[in-house]
C-alpha positions as CSV (number, residue, x, y, z in Angstrom):
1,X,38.6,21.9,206.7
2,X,41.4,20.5,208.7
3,X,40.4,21.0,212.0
4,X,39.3,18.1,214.1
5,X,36.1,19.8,215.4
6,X,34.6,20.4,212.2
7,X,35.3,16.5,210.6
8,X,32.3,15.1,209.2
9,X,30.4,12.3,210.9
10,X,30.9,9.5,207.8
11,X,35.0,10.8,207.5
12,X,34.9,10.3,211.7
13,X,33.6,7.1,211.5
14,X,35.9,6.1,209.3
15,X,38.7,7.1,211.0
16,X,37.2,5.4,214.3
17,X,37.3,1.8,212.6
18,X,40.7,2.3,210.8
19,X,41.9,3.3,214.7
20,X,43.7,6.4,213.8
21,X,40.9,8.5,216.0
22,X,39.9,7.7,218.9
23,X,36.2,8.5,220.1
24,X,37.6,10.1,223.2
25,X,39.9,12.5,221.1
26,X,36.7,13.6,218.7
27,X,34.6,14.6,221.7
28,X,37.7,16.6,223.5
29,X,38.1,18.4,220.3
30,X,34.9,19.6,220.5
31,X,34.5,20.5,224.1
32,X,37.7,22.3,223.9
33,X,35.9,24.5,220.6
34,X,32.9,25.0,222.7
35,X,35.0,26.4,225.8
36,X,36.6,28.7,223.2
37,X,34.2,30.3,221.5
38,X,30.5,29.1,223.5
39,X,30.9,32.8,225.2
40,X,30.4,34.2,222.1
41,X,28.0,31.8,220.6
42,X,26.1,30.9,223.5
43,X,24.7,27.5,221.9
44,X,24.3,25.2,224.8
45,X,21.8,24.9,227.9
46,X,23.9,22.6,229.3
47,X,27.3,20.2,228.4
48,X,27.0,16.7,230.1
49,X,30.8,16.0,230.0
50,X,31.3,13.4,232.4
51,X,28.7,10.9,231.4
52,X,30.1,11.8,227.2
53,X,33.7,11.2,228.3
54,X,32.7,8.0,230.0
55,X,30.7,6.9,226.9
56,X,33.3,7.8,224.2
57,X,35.8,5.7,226.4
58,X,33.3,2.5,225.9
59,X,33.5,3.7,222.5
60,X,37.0,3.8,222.4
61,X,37.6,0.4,223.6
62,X,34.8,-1.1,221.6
63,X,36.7,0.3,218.2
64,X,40.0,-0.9,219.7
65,X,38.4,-4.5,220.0
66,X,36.9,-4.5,216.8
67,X,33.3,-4.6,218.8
68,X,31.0,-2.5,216.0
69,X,28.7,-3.3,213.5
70,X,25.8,-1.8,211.7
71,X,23.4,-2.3,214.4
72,X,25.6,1.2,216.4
73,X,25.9,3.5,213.4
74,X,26.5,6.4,215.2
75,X,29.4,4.9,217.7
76,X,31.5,7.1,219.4
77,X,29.6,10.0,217.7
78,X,29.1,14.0,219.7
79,X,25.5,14.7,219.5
80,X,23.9,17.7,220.9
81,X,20.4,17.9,221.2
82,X,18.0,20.4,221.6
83,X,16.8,21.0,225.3
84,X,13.1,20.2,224.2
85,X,14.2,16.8,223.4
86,X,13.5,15.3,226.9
87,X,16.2,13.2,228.5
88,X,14.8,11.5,231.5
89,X,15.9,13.0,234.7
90,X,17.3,16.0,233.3
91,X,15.4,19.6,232.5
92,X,12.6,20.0,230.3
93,X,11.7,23.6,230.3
94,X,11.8,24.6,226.9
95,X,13.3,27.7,227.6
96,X,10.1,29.0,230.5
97,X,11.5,30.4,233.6
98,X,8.1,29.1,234.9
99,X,9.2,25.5,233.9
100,X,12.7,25.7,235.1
101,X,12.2,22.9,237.8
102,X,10.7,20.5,235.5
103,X,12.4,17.3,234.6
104,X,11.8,14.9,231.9
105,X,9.8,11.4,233.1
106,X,11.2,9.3,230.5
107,X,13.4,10.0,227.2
108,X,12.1,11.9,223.9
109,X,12.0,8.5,221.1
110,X,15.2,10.7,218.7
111,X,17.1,10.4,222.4
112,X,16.9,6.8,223.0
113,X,17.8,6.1,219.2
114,X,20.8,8.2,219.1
115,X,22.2,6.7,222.5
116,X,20.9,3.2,221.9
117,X,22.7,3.8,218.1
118,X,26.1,4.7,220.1
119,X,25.7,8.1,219.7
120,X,27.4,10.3,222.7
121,X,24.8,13.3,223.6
122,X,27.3,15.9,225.4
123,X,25.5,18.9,225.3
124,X,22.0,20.6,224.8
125,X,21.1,22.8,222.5
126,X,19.4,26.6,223.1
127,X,15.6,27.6,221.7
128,X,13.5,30.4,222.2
129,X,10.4,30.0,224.5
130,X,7.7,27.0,223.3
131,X,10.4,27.1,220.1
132,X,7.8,30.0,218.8
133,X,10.3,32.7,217.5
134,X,12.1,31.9,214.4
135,X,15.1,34.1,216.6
136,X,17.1,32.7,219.2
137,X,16.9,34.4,222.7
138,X,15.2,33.8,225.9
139,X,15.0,35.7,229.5
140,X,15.9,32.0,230.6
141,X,18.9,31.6,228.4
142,X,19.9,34.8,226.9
143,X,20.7,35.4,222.8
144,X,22.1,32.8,220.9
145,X,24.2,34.3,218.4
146,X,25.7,33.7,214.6
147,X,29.3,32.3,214.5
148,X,29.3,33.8,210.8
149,X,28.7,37.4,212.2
150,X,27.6,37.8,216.3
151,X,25.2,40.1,215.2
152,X,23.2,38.2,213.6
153,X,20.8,35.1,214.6
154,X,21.5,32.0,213.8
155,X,17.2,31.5,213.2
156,X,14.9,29.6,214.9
157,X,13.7,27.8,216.6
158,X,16.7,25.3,216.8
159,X,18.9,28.1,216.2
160,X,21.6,26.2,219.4
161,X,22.1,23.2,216.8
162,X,22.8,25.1,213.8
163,X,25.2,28.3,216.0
164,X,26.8,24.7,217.0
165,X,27.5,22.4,214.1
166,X,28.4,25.7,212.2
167,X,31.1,26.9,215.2
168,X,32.0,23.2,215.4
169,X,31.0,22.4,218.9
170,X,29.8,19.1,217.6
171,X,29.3,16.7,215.1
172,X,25.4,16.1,214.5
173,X,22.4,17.8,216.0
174,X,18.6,17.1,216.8
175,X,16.1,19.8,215.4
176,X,12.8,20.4,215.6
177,X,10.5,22.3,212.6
178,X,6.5,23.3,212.8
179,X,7.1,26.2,210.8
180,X,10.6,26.1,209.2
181,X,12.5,25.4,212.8
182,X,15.2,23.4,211.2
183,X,15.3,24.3,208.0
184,X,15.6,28.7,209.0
185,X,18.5,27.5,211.1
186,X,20.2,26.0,208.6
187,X,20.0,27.9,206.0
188,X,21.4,31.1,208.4
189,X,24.3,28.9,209.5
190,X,25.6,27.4,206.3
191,X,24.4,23.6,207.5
192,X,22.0,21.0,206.3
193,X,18.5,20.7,208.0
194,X,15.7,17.6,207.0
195,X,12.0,18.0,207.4
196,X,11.2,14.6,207.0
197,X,7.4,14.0,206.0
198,X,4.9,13.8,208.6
199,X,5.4,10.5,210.4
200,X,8.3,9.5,209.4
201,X,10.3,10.6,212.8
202,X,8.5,10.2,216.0
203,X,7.8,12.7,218.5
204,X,6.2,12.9,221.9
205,X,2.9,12.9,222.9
206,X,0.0,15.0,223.1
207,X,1.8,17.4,220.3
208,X,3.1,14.6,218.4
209,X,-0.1,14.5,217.1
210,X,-0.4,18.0,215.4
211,X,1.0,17.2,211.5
212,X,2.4,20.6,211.1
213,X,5.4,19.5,213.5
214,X,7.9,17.2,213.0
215,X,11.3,15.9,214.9
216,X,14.7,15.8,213.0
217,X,18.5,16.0,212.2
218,X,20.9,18.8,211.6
219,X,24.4,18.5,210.4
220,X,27.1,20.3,207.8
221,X,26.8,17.7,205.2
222,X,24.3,16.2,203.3
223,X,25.3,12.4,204.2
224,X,26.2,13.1,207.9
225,X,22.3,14.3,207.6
226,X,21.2,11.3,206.0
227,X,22.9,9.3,208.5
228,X,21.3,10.9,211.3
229,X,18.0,10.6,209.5
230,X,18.3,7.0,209.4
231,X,18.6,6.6,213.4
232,X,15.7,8.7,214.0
233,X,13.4,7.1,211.3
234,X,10.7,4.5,211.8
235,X,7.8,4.0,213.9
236,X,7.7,4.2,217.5
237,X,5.5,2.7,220.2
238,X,5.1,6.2,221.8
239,X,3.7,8.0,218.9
240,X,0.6,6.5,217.5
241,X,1.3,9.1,214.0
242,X,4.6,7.5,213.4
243,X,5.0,5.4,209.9
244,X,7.0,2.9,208.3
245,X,8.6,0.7,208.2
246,X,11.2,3.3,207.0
247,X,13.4,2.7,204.2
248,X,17.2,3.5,205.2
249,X,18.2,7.0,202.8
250,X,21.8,6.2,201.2
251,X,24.8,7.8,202.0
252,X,25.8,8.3,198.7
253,X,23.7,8.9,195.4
254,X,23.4,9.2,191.8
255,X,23.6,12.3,189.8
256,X,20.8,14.2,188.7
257,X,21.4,13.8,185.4
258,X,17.8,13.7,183.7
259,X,16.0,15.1,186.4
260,X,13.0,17.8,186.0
261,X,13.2,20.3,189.2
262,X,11.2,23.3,189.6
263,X,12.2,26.8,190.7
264,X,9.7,29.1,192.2
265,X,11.8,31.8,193.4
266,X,9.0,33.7,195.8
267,X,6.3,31.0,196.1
268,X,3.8,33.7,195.0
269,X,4.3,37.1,196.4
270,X,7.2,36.7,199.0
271,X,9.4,40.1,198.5
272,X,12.8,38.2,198.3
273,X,15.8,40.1,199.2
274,X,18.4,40.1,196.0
275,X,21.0,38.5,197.2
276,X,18.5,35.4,198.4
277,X,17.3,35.8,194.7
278,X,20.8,35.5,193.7
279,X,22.1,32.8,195.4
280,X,18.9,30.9,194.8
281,X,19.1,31.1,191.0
282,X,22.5,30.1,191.6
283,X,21.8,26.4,192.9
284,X,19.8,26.1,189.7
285,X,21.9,27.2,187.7
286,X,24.7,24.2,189.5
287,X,21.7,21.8,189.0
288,X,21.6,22.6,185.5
289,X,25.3,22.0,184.6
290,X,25.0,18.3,186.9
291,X,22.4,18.1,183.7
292,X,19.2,18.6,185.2
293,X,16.4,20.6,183.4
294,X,15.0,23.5,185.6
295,X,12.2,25.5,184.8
296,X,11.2,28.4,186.3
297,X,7.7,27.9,187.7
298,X,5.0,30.1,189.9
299,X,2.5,29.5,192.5
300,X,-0.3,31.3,193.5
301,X,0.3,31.6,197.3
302,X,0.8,35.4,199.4
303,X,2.9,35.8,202.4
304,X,-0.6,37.0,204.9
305,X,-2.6,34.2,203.1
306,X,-0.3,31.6,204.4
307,X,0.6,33.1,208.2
308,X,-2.8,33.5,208.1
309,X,-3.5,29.8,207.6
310,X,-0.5,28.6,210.2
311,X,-1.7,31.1,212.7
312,X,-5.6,29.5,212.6
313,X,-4.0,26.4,212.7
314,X,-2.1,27.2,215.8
315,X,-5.1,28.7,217.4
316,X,-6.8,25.8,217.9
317,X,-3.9,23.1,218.7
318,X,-0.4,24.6,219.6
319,X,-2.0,28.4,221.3
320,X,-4.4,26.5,223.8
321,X,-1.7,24.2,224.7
322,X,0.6,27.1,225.4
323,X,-1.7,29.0,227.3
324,X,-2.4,26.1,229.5
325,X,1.2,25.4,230.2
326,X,1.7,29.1,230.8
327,X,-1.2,29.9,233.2
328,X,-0.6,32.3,235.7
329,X,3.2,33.1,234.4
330,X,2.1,35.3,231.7
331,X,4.5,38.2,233.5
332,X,7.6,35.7,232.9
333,X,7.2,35.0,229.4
334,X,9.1,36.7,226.3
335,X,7.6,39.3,224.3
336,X,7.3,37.1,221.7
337,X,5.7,34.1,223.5
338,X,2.6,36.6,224.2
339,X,2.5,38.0,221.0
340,X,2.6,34.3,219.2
341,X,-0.2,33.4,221.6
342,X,-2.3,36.2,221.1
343,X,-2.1,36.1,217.1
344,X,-3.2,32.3,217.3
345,X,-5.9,33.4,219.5
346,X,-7.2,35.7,217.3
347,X,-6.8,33.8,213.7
348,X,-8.8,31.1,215.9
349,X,-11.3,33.5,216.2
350,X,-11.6,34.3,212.8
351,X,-11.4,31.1,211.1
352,X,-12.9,27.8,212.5
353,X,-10.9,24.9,212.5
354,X,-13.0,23.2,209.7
355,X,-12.2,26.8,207.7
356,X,-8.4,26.3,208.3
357,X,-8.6,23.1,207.2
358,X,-10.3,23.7,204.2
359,X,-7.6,26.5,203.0
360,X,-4.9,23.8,203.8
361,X,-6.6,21.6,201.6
362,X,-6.3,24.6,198.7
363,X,-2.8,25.0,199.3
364,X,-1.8,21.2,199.3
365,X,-3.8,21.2,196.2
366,X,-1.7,24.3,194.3
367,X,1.3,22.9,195.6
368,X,0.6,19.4,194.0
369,X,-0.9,20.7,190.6
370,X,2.4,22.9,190.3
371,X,4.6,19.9,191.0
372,X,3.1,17.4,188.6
373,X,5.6,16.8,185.8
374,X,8.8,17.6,188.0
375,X,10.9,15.2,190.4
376,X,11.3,18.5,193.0
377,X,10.9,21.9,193.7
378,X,13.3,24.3,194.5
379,X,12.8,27.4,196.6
380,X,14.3,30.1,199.2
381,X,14.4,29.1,203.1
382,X,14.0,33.0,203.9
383,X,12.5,36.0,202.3
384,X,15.1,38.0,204.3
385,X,18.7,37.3,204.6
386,X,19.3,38.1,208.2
387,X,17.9,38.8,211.3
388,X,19.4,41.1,214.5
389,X,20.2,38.5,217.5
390,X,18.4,39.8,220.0
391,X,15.4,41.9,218.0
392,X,12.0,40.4,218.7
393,X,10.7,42.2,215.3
394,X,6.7,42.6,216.8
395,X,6.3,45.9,214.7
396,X,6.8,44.0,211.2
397,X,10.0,43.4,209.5
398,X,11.3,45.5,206.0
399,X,12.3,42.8,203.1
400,X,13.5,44.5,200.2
401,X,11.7,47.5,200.9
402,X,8.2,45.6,201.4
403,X,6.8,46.4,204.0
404,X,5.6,42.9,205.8
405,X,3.2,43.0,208.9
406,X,4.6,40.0,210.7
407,X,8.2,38.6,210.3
408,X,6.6,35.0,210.0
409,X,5.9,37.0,207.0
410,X,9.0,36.5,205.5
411,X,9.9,33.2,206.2
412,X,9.1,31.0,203.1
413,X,9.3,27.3,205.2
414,X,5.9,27.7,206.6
415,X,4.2,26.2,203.0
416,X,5.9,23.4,203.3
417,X,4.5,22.3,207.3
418,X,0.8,22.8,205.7
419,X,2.2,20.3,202.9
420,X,3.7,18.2,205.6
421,X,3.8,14.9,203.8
422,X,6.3,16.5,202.1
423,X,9.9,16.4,202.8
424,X,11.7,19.1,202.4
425,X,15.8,19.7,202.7
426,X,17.3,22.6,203.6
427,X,21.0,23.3,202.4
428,X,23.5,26.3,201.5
429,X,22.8,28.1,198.7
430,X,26.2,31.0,199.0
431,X,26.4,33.7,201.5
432,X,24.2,37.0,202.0
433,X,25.2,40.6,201.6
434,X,26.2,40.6,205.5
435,X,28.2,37.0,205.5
436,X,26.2,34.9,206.7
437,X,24.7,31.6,205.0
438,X,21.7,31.7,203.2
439,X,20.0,28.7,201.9
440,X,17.8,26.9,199.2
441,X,14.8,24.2,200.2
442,X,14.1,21.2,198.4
443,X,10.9,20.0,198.4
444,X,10.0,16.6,197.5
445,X,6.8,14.8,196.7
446,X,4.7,13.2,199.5
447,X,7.2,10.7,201.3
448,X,9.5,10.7,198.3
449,X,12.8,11.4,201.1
450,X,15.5,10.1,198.4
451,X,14.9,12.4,195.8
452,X,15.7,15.7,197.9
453,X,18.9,14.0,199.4
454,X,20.1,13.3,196.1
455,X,19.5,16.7,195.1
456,X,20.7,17.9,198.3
457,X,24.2,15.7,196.9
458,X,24.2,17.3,193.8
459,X,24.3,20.8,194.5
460,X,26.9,20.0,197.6
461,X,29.4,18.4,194.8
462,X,28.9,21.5,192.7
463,X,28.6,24.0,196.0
464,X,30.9,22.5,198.5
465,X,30.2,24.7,201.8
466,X,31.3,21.8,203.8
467,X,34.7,23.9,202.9
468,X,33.5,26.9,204.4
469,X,33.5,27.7,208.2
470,X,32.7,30.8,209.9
471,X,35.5,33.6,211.1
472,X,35.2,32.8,214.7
């Protein structure tokens, strides 16, 4: 790509210290792509222009000085985050009409890295309601669209960061994931999306505490996601769950020469569309020419067993919450909001907490005995291959000709927040039957982050989207 709004984050940076691009120039780049194509898109809550332009000219003159070192990595940088990433003194409604007045007391911890790290936030990025839907529309916002094909979503729930890195309305992007939330975004936008293990990023109280969830980066190349990574990392006086100290995940890495990576192309009995099949077996088939041995591996895990596992676990932390935030407003929510709150309810009912907990512990344990003997597993993002923008999908979804209850159903991310010490990267696997992105997970062992990012390298040296971009 030649176009300034889609230049890498490392490649800017570069180009910042050499002084042939100016901060100020990077960020007017991508305004001027979100005014042309943001009607389309509809990525952004909000663009705080005035306060970016005012920063990327501190930026500018700091560069033009010589004034940088390591401890600003992300000088002169476009950020957007996502709106539920409180900014203090600005709107935190997560997408409620009921919360629309609310305004953030003090800044979420990834929000005062990235600015105190020199990054420029000049815009904020679209979710559906409580980022519950795995689509990308709200009565509060309207539907967020694909830049690879309008009718399609760009996932959920930070489906705003990955329509905008993949439209090239800015550089890097925050994301949020308690059931695949950065890495289904991703994957349907042709960009790179990091679960980091439980811990390793902080988050904001009282929820910080549920280890399903997790706070992290979006971006359209593996480094620029490393990068990213490394501002958020590390512990955090705000979030008592928060580890480290965290080591810094290189920008560049070895090859994978050597390495033993498993493939488990439906995790059990996920009905995987063929062309996800396809494009899947074709990242391990890239990893085997890098020289990496791949075996083709099972697990023992169903599609119901495991929404049914999320869905008790969300019954007794993230439903209550929701309904207590949303008393009295029921009338105002989506479809979707009610219908998330009243499956949590009832798996709650069914299971006890100590039950959910105990078939957590089961699927921790399959995952790890499967694992033992290889450096990473490889594995779908999505059953499914697209979703409609604006459907809400409450009757069940049709993968392949299966048949699935619940669309949560065919989202294969979800294992992988019940293994939460895990991390897990998201990246581009090739391009589904419609043309839009679809996308391979790798999945690490417990806080082992550098192994997936060197994998993650590997299969973008032998796969390099970062040369594709959507027909927008």
């Amino acid at each position: 790509m030649t176009k300034l709004h889609y230049l890498s984050a490392i490649e800017a940076l570069r180009l910042f210290r050499s002084r042939e691009l100016s901060p100020v120039e990077l960020l007017e780049a991508v305004a001027d792509r979100a005014a042309e194509v943001n009607g389309t898109v509809n990525a952004f809550t909000e663009q705080l222009q005035d306060e970016a332009m005012a920063a990327a000219r501190a930026a500018e003159r700091r560069y033009q000085a010589g004034d940088y070192d390591d401890g600003a990595p992300l000088l002169g940088l476009p950020v957007a985050t996502k709106e539920k990433h409180a900014i203090a003194g600005r709107s935190l409604s997560q997408g409620l009409l009921a919360c629309a007045g609310d305004v953030a007391a003090v800044d979420h911890p990834v929000v005062e890295r990235i600015q105190a790290a020199g990054g420029i936030i000049h815009a904020r990025t679209t979710s559906p309601e409580f980022s519950c839907a795995t689509v990308t529309h709200s009565p509060m916002w309207g539907v967020t669209r694909n830049p690879w094909n309008p009718d399609y979503s760009p996932g959920g729930s930070s489906g705003g960061a990955g329509a905008a890195l993949a439209a090239g309305m800015t550089t890097l992007a925050t994301a949020s994931d308690i059931a695949g939330s950065t890495r289904l975004p991703a994957s349907f936008t042709g960009n790179v999306g990091y679960k980091a293990p439980y811990g390793r990023i902080p988050g904001m109280p009282p929820l910080s505490a549920d280890w399903y969830r997790g706070d992290g980066p979006m971006a359209r190349t593996v480094a620029d996601t490393a990068l990213l990574a490394n501002v958020m990392a590390g512990p955090h006086a705000l979030d008592h769950t928060s580890v480290g100290p965290a080591a810094a995940l290189p920008l560049e890495y070895d090859g994978v020469e050597g390495m033993r990576i498993a493939l488990c192309i439906r995790l059990g009995d996920y009905p995987v569309m063929p062309d996800v099949d396809a494009n899947t077996r074709s990242v391990a088939a890239a990893l085997e020419a890098a020289g990496a041995v791949v075996e083709e591996i099972e697990l023992p895990w169903t599609s119901r067993g495991i929404s049914e596992t999320i869905f008790t676990h969300f019954g007794h932390i993230l439903g209550p919450a929701m309904e207590a935030a949303t008393a009295g407003s029921e009338d105002r929510l989506a479809a979707y909001t009610r219908r998330f709150m009243a499956d949590a309810r009832a798996a709650a009912s069914r299971h006890t907490l100590l039950e959910g907990l105990t078939a957590e512990a089961r699927i921790q344990a399959q995952l790890a005995e499967a694992m033992a003997g290889f450096d990473a597993l490889i594995c779908p993002a999505s059953a499914v291959s697209a979703l409609k923008a604006d459907e809400d999908y409450l009757d069940g979804i049709d993968v392949g000709g299966v048949r699935l209850e619940h669309y949560w159903e065919a989202h294969m991310t979800a294992p992988f927040n019940i293994n939460n010490r895990c991390p897990v990267l998201a990246v581009p696997s090739g391009l589904a039957d419609v043309g839009i992105p679809t996308g391979v997970q790798i999945v690490g062992h417990p806080f082992d982050d550098h192994t997936v990012f060197r994998i993650g390298a590997a299969v973008e040296q032998t796969k390099p989207w970062a040369d594709m971009a959507p027909p927008l």
